[in-house]
N, C-alpha and C positions, 0 to 999 in steps of 0.2 A: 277528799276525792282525788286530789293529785297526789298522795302521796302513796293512794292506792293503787293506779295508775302507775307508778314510779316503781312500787315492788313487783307490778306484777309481768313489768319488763323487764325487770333485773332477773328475774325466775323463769323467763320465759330464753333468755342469754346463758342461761345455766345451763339450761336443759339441753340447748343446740349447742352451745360449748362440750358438753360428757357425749352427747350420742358423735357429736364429728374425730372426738378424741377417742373413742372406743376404734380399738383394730382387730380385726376377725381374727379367730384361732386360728384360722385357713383358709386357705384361696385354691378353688379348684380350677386349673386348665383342663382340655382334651386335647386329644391327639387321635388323628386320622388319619391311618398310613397301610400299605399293604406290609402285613406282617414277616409271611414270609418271601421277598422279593432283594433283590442285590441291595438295593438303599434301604430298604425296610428293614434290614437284619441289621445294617451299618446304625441307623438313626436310632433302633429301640434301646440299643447298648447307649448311644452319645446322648440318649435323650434321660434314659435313667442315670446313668453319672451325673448330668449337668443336675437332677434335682436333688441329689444326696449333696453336692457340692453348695447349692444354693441353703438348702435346710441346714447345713453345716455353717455355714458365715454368719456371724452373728448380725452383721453390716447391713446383710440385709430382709427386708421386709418385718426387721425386731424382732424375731419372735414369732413371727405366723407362720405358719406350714403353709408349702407349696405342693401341692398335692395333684400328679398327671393323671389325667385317668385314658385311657388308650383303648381305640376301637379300629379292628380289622376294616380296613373298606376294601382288599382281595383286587386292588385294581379294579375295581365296577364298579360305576357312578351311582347304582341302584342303591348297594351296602354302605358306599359313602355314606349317600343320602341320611340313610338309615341311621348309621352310627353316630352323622352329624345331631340327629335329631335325638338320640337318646343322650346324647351328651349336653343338649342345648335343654331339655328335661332336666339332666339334676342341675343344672346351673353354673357356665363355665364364665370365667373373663376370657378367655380367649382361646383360640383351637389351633392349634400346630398340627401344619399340613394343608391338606394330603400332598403327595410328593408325584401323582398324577397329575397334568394339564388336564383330561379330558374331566375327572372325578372335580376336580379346583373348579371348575366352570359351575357344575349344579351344586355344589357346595358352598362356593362363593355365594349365590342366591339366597341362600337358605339364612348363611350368616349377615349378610345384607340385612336382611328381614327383621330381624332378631339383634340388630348393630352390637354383634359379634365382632372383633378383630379375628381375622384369619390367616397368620404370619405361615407361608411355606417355606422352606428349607430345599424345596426340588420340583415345585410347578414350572420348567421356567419359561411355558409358552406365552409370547407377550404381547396378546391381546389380554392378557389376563390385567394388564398393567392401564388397563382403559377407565374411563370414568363411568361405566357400568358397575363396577364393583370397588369402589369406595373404601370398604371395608379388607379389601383384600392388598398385605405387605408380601415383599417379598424376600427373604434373608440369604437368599442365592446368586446368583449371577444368571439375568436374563437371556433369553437364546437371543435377543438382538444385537448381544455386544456379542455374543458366542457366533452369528453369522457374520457379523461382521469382520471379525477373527477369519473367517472361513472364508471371506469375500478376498480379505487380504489375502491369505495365503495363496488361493488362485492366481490372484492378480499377480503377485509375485514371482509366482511362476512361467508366468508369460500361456496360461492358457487361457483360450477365448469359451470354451464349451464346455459344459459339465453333466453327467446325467446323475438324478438326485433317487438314491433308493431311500424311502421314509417309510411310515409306519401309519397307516391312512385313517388317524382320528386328529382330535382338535391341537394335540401336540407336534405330529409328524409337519400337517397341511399348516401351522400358522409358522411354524419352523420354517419350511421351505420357503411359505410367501415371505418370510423377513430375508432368507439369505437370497431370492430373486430379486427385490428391493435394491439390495445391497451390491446386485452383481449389475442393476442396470445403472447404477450409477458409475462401473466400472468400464461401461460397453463391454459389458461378457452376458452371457447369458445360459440357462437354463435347456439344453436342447432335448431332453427327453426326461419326462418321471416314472421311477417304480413304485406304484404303494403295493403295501405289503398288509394283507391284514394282521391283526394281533395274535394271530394264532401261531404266526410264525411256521404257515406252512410248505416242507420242503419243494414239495411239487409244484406248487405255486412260487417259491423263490427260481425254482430251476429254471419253470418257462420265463420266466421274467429278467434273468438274466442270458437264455438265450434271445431271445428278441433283444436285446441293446443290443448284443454281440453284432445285428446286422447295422450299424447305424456307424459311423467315423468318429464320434467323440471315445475318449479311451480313459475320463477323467470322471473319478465314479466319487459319491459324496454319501456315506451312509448316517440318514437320523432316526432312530431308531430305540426302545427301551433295551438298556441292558440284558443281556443275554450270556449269560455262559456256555450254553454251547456252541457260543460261536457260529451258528449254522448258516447264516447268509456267507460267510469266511470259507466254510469244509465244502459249501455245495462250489464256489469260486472255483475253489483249488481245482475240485473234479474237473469243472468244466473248461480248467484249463488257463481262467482270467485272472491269475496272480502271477502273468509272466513279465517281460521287460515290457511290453507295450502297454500295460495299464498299468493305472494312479487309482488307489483307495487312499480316501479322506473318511475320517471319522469326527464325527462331535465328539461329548465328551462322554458318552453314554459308556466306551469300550474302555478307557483308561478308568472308570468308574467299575466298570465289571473285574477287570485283570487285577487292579487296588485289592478288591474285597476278596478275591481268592487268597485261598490261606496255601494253597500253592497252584503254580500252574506246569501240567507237562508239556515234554517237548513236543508233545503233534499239538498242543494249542498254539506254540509258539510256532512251528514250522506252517501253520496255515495262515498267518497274519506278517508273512516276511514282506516287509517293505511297506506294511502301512504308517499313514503318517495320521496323528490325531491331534485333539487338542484334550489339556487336563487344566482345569483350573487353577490358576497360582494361587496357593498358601504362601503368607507371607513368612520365613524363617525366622523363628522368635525362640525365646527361653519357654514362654508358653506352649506354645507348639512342641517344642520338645519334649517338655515335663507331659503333655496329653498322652503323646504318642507313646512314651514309659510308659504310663502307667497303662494304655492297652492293650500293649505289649505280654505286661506282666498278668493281666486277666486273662490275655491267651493263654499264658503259662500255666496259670492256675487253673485251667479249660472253665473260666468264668463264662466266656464269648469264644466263639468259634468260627467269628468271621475277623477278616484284618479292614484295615481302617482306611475307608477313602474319602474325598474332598466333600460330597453330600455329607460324614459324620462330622467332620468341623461343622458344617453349617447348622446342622439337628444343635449340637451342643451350645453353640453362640444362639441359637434361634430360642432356647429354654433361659438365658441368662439375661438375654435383653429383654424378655417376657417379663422375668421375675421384677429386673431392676424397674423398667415402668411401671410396675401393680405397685412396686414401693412406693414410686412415686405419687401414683395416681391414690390410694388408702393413706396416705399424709393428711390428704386436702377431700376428700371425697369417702364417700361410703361404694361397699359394692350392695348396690338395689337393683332390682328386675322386679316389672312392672306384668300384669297380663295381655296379652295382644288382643284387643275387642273381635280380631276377626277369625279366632283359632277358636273361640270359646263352647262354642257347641260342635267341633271337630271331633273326630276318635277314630284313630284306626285302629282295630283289634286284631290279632293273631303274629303282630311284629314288635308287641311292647313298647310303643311309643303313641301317647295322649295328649296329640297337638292342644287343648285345652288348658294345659298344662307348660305348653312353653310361653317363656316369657319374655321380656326388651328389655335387655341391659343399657338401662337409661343412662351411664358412665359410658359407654361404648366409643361415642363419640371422640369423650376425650382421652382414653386410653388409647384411641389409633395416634393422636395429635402425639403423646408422651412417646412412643413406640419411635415416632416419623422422627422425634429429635432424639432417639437414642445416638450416640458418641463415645463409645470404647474399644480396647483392644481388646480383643477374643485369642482364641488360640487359631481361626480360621486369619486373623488379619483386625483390621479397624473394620467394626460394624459401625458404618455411617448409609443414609438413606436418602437416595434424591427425592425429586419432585416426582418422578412416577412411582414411587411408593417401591423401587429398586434398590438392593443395594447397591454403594456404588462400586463399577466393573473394578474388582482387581488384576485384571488380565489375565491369560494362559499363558499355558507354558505346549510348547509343541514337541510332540515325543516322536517317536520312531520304533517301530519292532525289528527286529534284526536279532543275527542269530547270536548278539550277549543279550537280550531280551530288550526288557523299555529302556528308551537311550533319552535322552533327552536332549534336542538339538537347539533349544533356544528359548524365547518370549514372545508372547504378542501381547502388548497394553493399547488402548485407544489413542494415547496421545505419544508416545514413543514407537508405534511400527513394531518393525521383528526387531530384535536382537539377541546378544548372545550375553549380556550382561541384566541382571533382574530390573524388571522395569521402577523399583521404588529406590532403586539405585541410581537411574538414570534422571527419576522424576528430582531428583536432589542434584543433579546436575542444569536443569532445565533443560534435556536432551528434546529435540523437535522432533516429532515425524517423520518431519519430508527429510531430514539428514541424510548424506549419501551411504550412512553408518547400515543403511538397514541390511543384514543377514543372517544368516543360520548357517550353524554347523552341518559338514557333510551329512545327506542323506544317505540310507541304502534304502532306493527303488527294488518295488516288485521283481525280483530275476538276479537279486543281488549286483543291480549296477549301481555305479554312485553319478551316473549321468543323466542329467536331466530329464524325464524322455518327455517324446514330444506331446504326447497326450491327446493324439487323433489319428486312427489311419485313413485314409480315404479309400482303401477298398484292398481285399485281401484274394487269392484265386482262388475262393469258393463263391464270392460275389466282388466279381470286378468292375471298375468304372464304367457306368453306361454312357457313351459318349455321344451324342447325334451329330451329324455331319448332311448336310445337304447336297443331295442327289441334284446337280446342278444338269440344264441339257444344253446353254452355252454357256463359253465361258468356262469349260469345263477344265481347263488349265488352273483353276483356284484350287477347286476340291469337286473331286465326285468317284461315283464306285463305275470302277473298269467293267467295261460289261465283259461276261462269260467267265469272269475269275472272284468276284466280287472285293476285289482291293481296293482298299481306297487311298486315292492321289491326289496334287495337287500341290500348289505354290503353301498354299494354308495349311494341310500335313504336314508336309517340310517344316515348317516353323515350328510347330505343335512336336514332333520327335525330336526335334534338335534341343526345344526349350526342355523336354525331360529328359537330358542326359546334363540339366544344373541341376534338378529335384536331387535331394539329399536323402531320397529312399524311393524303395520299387513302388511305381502305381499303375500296378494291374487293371488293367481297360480291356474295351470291345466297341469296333464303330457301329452305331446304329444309322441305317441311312434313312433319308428322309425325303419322298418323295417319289414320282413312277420313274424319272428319270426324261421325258417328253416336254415337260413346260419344266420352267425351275418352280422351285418350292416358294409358299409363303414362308417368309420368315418370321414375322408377328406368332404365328402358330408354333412356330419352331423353337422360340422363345421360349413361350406360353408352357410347351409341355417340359421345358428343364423347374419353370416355379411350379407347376404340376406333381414334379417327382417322378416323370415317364422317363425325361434323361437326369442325369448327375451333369450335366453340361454339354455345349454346342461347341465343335471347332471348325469353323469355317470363316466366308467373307460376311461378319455377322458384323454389322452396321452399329455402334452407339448411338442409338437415341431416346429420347428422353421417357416416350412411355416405354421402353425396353428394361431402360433403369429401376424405373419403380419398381420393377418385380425379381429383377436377378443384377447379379455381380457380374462385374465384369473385369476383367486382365487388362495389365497396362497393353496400350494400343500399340498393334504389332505393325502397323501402315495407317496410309492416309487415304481416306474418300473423300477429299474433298469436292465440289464438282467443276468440271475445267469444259473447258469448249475446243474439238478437234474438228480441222478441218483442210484443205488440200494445200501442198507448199512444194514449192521447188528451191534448186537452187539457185543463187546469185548467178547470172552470166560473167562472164570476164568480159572486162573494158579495158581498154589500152589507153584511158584518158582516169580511169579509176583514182590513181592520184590526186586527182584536183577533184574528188569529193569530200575528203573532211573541210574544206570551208568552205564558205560561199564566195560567192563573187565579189560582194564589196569585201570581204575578209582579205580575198587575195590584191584585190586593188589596194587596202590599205597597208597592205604588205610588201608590195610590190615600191610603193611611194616611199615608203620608211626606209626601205635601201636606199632610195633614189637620195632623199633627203641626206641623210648620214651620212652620204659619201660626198656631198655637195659642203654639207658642214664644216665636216674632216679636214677636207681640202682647204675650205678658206681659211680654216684653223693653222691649218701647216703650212701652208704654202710659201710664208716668209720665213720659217724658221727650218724646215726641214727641207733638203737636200731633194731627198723622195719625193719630194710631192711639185718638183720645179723641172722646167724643160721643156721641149715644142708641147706646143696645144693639143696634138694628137696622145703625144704620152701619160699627158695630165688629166685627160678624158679619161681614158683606159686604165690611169693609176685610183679615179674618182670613184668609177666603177665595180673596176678588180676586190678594191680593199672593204668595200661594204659588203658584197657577195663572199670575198673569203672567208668572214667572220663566223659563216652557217659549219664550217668543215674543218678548218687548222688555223694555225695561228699565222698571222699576217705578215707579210713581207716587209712589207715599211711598219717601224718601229713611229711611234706618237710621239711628240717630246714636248709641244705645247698641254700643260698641266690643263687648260680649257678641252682640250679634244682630250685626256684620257678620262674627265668627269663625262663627258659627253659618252663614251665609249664602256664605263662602270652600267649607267642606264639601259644603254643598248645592247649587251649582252647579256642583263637579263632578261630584257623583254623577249631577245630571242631565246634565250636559254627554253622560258615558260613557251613561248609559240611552238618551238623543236617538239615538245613534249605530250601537246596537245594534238599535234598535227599527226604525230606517231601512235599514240592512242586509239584516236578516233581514224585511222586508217585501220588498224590493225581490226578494227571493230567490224567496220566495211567488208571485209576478207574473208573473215569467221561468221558472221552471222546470215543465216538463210531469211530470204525476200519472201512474205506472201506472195501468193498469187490473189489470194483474196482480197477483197479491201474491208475486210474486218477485224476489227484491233483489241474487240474482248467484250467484255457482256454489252457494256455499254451500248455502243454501234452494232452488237445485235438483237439489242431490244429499239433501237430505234429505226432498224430495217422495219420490211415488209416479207421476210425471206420466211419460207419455211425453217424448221427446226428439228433435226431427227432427237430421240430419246429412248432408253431401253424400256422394253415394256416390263413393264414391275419396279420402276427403280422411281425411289420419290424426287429423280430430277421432275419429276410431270408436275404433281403439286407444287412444288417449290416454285416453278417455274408458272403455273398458272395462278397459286396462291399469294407467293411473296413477289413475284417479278411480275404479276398482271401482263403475260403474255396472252395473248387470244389464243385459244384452246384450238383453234381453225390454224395458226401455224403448224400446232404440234404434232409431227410423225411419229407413232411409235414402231420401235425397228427392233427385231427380233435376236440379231445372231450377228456375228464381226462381217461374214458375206454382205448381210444385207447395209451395214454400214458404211462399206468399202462400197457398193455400189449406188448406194445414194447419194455421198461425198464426188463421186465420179463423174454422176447425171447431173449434180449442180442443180439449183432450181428454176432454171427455165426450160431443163428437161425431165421436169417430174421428181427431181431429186429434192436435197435440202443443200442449205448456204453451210451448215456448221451440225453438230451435234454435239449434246449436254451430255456429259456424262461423268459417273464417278472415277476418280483418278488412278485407283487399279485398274477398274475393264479398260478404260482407255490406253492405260501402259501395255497391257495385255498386247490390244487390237494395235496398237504400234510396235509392235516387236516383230511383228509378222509383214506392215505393211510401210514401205518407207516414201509413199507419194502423201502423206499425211502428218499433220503436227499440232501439236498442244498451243493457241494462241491465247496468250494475255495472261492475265494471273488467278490462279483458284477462288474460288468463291463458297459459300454456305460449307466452310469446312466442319470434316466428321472425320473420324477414325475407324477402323476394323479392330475387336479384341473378341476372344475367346468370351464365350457368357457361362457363370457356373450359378449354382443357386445359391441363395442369401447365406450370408455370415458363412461364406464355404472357407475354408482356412486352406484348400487348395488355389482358392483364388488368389491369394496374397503370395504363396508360392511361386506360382509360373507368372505370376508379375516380375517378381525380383528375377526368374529365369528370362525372359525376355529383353528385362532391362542390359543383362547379363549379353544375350545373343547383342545384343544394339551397340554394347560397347564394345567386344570384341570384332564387332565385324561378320559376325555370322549373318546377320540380320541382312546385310546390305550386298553379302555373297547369294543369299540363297533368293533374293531378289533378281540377282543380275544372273542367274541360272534358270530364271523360270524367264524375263523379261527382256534380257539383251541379249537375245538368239540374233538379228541383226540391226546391232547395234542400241545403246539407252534409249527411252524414245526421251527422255528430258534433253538427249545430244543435240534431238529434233523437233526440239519446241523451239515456236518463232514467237518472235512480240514484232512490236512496230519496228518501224525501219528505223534506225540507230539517228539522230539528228545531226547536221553538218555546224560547223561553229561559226556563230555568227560573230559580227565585228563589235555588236552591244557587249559580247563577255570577255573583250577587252579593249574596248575603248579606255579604263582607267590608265593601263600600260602604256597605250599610245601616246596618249596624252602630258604623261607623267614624261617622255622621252621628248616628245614636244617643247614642254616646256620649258628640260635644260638646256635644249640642242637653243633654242630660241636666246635663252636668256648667256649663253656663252657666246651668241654671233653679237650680241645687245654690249657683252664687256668688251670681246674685240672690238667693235665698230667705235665704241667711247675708248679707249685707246690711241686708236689709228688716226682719229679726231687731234685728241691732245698733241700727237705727237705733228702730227701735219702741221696742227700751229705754231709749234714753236720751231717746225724746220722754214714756215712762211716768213717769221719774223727773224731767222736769223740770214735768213739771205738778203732780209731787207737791210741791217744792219750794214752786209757786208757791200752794197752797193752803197749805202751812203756812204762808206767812209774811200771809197774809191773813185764816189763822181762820176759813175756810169751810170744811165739813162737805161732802167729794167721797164720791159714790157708791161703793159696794163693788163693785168687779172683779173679786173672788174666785173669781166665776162661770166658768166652763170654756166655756159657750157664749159669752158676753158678750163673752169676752177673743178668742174665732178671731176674732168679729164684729166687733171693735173692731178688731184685727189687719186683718184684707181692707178696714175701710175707712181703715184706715191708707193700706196698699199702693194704693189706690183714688185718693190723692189725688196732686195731682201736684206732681212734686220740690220744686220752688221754694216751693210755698204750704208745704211742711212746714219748709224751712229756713228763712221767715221767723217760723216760731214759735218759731225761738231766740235767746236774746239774742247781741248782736255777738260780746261776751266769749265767749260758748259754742260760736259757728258754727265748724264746721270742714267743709273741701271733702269732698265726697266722690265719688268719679271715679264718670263715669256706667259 
């Protein structure tokens, strides 16, 4: 029994041994492509080569025939369909193609079903590369590295706006949403689309590019199916928009069209001057060379009748990595197809195909897995395949038309940027991106210029810039329309004409005014209709704030609102005692004393050694005096000689030096500066008043000042016009008036130009700015920013200010703050002190001195009585001895050191 067992395994090992070793005579693929179409023609040639070149190698698949079988699908998803299903009938491993995104979408499905591999050569829209279709490879270069190509290029160019003409099915629409993607990561964006339907009709291309014509972007991006005749191109020219002010970008669709032409004349070329595209990099190989002979030579031969573009490399490598994985996969595997349970009672009749009859390539599976690790070089480049089932980007190369035809001005790879050197070149460098390397060769722009152009006009004289401006009815010194002439004037004009003579081209305007001219305008409204698209922008005294922002741009700030408090001021009287206000009183008393002191020092200092400083009692007062007081004005008559009095005297001319400098300051400050009459010193002390408050009616000092500063709404006056201003300032608030008025810092400068019993008190508060508002991502905004910034440094800015506002006189000349403070004796008592305590500590060494020296002149007189026998008076006395003492100190140096003997003299430093 077991040994029955034992053979009947060994036989049953045999049997799956010879059927897994048997290899089919043949292996049939399909192909779904439009026949006769620009890639269609290019692929059917690259695709039959690649299977005579395959069946020729003995290398591979042994021996079995590769055998295509090919079905028109005419660019309609419908015939796709169709053709997928008559091919999935006699039984393929895998289906090349179709070379349509929108036909790849329901044919992917199909093949799905049926775990078909589905390798295209030229789908390359890249939702196709989502985990809804599994089964579907792709042997081209995706449009997301192709947008992203096209995102760079933009950004490189330094333009913000682009308008995108596409071709409005699943190719054009998932096209565009990847290079949108790609541009918001750039902050550029997307400002207008043209879809085109597939019909490619003129009339319809025409109106569609006259409608962009009215819009400021100038930077056009076409994606679209190859086309030879060029007609989105011929309708341009007519209408005029292939001149210097527009940019045509292309995919790769047109470097794919121009490729396969077997010639192109000069009106094709003359109608494509100056566009820039992208063409697929093929990588330059012996390969590649040796393809391109030989298709060459089948032109020759009029084999093929088209010439050879980057989709045929891909067809060709797309049938080679087909063949090598079936090799693969028939080593290890059989090719079986199973029935699908849910086709089985199906039948559609009168299209030849008998869903009944399709069946599930149970291998499918792992034929995608063998395909996803395919690994060689092709004549297109290295066919390798990432994770989205793409191959991976070889980058573009960027061309140019221009009148020697296609030029070729450089590279774009993902991880190298542009350059002018091949990116598999630079990738062998480990070249970066961000490198400051990144460039291209000169362009020629639409109109045969090689300068950049800008790539937006903001308005041309058939549709000029609609400007609104605020019909203001005070106040009208900012901006408003002159009545009976409709001009419009004002300090905010001025700025707005002067900033566009920096703009670096004409921008054709017209003012729209805004308002009856009776009460001033809302301005929230006014706003409102520039993000509305009723203006192109506002130029007036247009307030920055915060919900203004959200909806529009705005220009750097051409002044300041912030809000300031004006109220009544005069001038300082003149005082004939004014002097003796930079200090106070104890300041001057300790001033006053520190002469007195110093000269009292001085004195006792010199008095035995200098000459100067000896004489009646009269002179020695008036010398005491004189020489402290001189010290403020020249230099002093009597020369110091005691080293004690010139330390004393180092101290004390700086203390004065610092006092002179202070006291001249703070005078000079006294003199220049205007005295309220108010006693109000800035918000502060008038939010803790009880006083009324004027404020302009409309102006958000009202809120701020009842919302953020909790003023009672019962102070606040609103006051109409600069009259009514001036004369509630005048009335005061005990006669009906107000103490102050809030208001923002232009109307204020305004109503001070005109009236000079008024002035700005304390310092600005809830500060805001005035700019121009234009609408979002305006590329004019950015412009008369930098022209502003322009007027600001030059000086225009702060002219055309003092032309509207210092009619008499700045009113900043006439702004007052608090009254200037007098200097007290705390900010410098350290100085005094410090002067103090040498003056002190030099009368401390003279007095220890004049001691010693008195003792040894007491002991030697005692001597000289003893040795003579005379009877000297008693000393004992306490009065006697200070007496005797000061008239010691009284006499002078020399007389007392000659009453010592030789023997006994010794120096004693003065």
């Amino acid at each position: 029994m077991k040994k029955f067992m034992v053979l009947h395994l060994v036989t049953w090992i045999w049997i799956c041994g010879v059927a897994h070793s048997t290899t089919p005579a043949s292996v049939n693929i399909g192909a779904v492509f439009a026949f006769d179409s620009v890639i269609g023609r290019v692929a059917k040639e690259a695709m039959e080569m690649a299977i005579s070149d395959v069946n020729k190698n003995p290398t591979v698949l042994n021996g079995t025939e590769l055998k295509l079988i090919m079905k028109d699908a005419m660019c309609n998803a419908f015939l796709g369909s169709i053709g997928a299903f008559q091919l999935l009938e006699i039984g393929v491993a895998a289906i090349i193609g179709p070379q349509s995104s929108a036909v790849a979408h329901t044919v992917s499905q199909i093949a799905d079903a049926l775990q078909v591999p589905l390798v295209s050569y030229a789908a390359t829209d890249p939702t196709l590369s989502s985990l809804q279709f599994p089964f579907f490879i792709r042997s081209t270069q995706s449009d997301l590295a192709q947008m992203t190509a096209m995102a760079d290029l933009i950004d490189f160019n330094g333009w913000k706006e682009v308008i995108v003409v596409f071709l409005d099915d699943d190719y054009g629409r998932n096209g565009v949403s990847a290079l949108n993607d790609e541009l918001e990561k750039r902050r550029l964006k997307i400002s207008y689309k043209l879809p085109l339907s597939i019909k490619f009709d003129p009339v319809e291309i025409t109106n569609l590019l006259n409608q962009s014509k009215l819009i400021g972007p100038r930077v056009y991006v076409v994606h679209v199916n190859p086309d030879p005749s060029l007609r989105i191109f011929s309708i341009a020219h007519k209408l005029q928009m292939m001149s210097k002010d527009y940019v045509w970008l292309v995919t790769d669709w047109l470097s794919a069209t121009l490729d396969s032409l077997s010639l192109v004349n000069q009106t094709s070329f003359s109608v494509l001057q100056g566009v820039v595209g992208l063409r697929q990099h093929i990588l330059d190989s012996q390969k590649k060379r040796d393809f391109i002979s030989r298709w060459m030579k089948r032109q020759k031969d009029g084999l093929t009748n088209t010439s050879l573009n980057s989709y045929g490399f891909s067809a060709y490598d797309t049938v080679w990595a087909i063949a090598l994985s079936i090799d693969k996969f028939i080593k290890v595997n059989n090719l079986t197809f199973m029935p699908h349970d849910n086709y089985k009672l199906s039948q559609t009749e009168g299209i030849g195909v008998q869903l009944d009859k399709l069946k599930i390539f149970t291998g499918g599976s792992d034929l995608v897995k063998i395909l996803l690790q395919s690994n060689f070089t092709g004549v297109s480049g290295q066919v390798l395949f990432n994770s989205d089932r793409n191959i991976v980007s070889r980058g573009y190369d960027i061309i140019n038309i221009n009148q020697l035809g296609i030029t070729r001005v450089g590279f774009w790879s993902n991880y190298s940027g542009f350059s002018v050197v091949p990116p598999e070149t630079l990738k062998k460098r480990a070249h970066s991106r961000f490198s400051k390397d990144q460039k291209l060769d000169n362009i020629t722009w639409p109109g045969g210029k090689t300068d950049r152009p800008r790539g937006w006009v903001i308005a041309d004289n058939t549709k000029p810039l609609r400007i609104g401006v605020p019909k203001r009815a005070s106040f009208v010194e900012f901006v408003t329309e002159v009545p009976n002439s409709h001009d419009i004037q004002g300090y905010c004009i001025d700025v707005f004409m002067k900033a566009l003579e920096f703009i670096p081209y004409e921008v054709p305007f017209v003012f729209k005014p805004f308002g009856n001219g009776k009460a001033n305008p809302n301005y929230d409204e006014l706003v409102k209709m520039v993000a509305d698209n009723v203006y192109d922008a506002v130029v007036g005294d247009i307030a920055i704030v915060t919900n203004r922002t959200r909806i529009v741009d705005f220009s750097q700030p051409f002044a300041s609102s912030s809000l300031v408090i004006v109220a009544p001021i005069n001038k300082a009287g003149s005082s004939a005692w004014v002097f003796l206000k930079p200090f106070t009183a104890d300041m001057w008393c300790a001033t006053a004393a520190s002469f007195l002191v110093v000269g009292i020092v001085i004195w006792i200092l010199e008095h035995r050694v200098n000459n100067d400083f000896r004489g009646p009692p009269k002179k020695q007062i008036i010398t005491m005096i004189m020489f402290s007081l001189s010290t403020l004005f020249k230099k002093n008559q009597e020369d110091t000689v005691s080293s004690l009095s010139k330390m004393v005297m180092i101290v004390w001319l700086f203390l004065l030096m610092v006092i002179t400098a202070s006291y001249t300051a703070s005078l000079t400050s006294i003199l220049t500066v205007e005295q309220l009459s108010s006693p109000i010193t800035g918000i502060e002390s008038l939010i803790a008043s009880s006083w009324p408050i004027g404020y302009q009616v409309g102006s958000f000092a009202y809120s701020y000042m009842a919302d953020n500063l909790y003023i009672s709404k019962s102070r606040l006056v609103p006051l109409g016009s600069p009259e009514e201003y001036a004369l509630a300032l005048q009335k005061g608030p005990s006669a009906g008036g107000v103490a102050a008025i809030v208001d923002e810092l232009p109307y204020v400068e305004l109503f001070l130009s005109k009236e000079t019993d008024f002035g700005i008190i304390g310092q600005p508060f809830a500060r805001n700015s005035w700019g121009f508002a234009f609408q979002r991502e305006s590329p004019f905004a950015f412009d008369m920013s930098t022209a502003i910034l322009k007027l600001s440094e030059n000086g225009d800015l702060h002219r055309i200010h003092e032309r509207w506002f210092c009619k008499m006189g700045c009113p900043e000349e006439r702004t007052s703050n608090s009254k200037p403070e007098q200097l007290h004796l705390v900010s410098f008592w350290g100085l005094y002190l410090s002067c103090g305590v040498v003056s002190l500590a030099a009368l401390v060494v003279f007095l220890l001195r004049m001691i010693r020296q008195y003792a040894r002149f007491k002991k030697k007189q005692k001597d000289i009585a003893s040795s003579s026998s005379e009877q000297q008076p008693s000393g004992s006395h306490c009065s006697q001895v200070v007496i005797n003492f000061f008239n010691f100190i009284d006499e002078k140096e020399e007389a007392i050191k000659k009453m010592f003997t030789p023997s006994d003299n010794h120096h004693n430093p003065n």
